[in-house]
C-alpha positions in Angstrom: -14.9 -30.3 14.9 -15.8 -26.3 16.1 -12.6 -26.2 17.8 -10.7 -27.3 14.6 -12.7 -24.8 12.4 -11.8 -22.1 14.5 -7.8 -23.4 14.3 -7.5 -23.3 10.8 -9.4 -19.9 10.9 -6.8 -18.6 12.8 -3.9 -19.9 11.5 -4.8 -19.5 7.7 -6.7 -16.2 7.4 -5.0 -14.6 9.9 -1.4 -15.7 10.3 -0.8 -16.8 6.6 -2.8 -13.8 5.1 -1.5 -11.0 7.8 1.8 -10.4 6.0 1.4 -9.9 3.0 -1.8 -7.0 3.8 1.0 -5.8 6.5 3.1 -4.9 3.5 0.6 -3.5 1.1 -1.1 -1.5 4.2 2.9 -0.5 5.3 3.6 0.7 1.0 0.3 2.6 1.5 1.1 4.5 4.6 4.8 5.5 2.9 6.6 3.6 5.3 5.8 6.6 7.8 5.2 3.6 10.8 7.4 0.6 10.7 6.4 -2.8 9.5 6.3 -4.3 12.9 3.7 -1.4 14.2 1.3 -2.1 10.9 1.9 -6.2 11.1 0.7 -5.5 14.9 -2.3 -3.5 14.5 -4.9 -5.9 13.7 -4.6 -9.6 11.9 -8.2 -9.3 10.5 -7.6 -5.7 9.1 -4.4 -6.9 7.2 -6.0 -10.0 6.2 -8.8 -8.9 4.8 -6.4 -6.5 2.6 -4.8 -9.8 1.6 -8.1 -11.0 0.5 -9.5 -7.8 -1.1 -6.2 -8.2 -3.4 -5.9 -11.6 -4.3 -10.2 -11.0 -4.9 -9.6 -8.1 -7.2 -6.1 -9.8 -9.0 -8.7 -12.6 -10.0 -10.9 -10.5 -11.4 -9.1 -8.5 -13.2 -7.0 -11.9 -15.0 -10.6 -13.0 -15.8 -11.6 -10.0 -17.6 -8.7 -9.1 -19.3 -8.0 -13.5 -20.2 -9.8 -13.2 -23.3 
C-alpha cells in the first residue's frame, strides 16, 4: 500500500502537475532559459507552482461567484 502511495505521488503531483508550473515559471523568467532547462530544474518546484495556481484560480471564482 506505501509503495503505491508513493507511485501515484510521483506520477500525479509531479509528472502531471510539472508542465504546466514549467510554463508559467518559463512566462515568468521572459523566456530568457529554454522550456526544457525550467521543465528540468526541479518537479516539486514546478508543481507546487501548478498547485499555488489552480489554489488561488479557486479562490478567486469563489469570491467573485456571487
Amino acid at each position: 500500500m506505501e509503495f503505491l502511495i508513493e507511485f501515484l505521488k510521483e506520477v500525479i503531483f509531479v509528472f502531471i502537475f510539472r508542465y504546466p508550473g514549467a510554463f508559467v515559471r518559463w512566462i515568468f523568467v521572459r523566456r530568457r532559459r529554454n522550456f526544457r532547462s525550467v521543465l528540468q530544474d526541479d518537479g516539486y518546484v514546478n508543481a507546487t507552482v501548478t498547485v499555488l495556481i489552480v489554489g488561488v484560480g479557486v479562490i478567486v471564482y469563489n469570491v467573485f461567484r456571487s
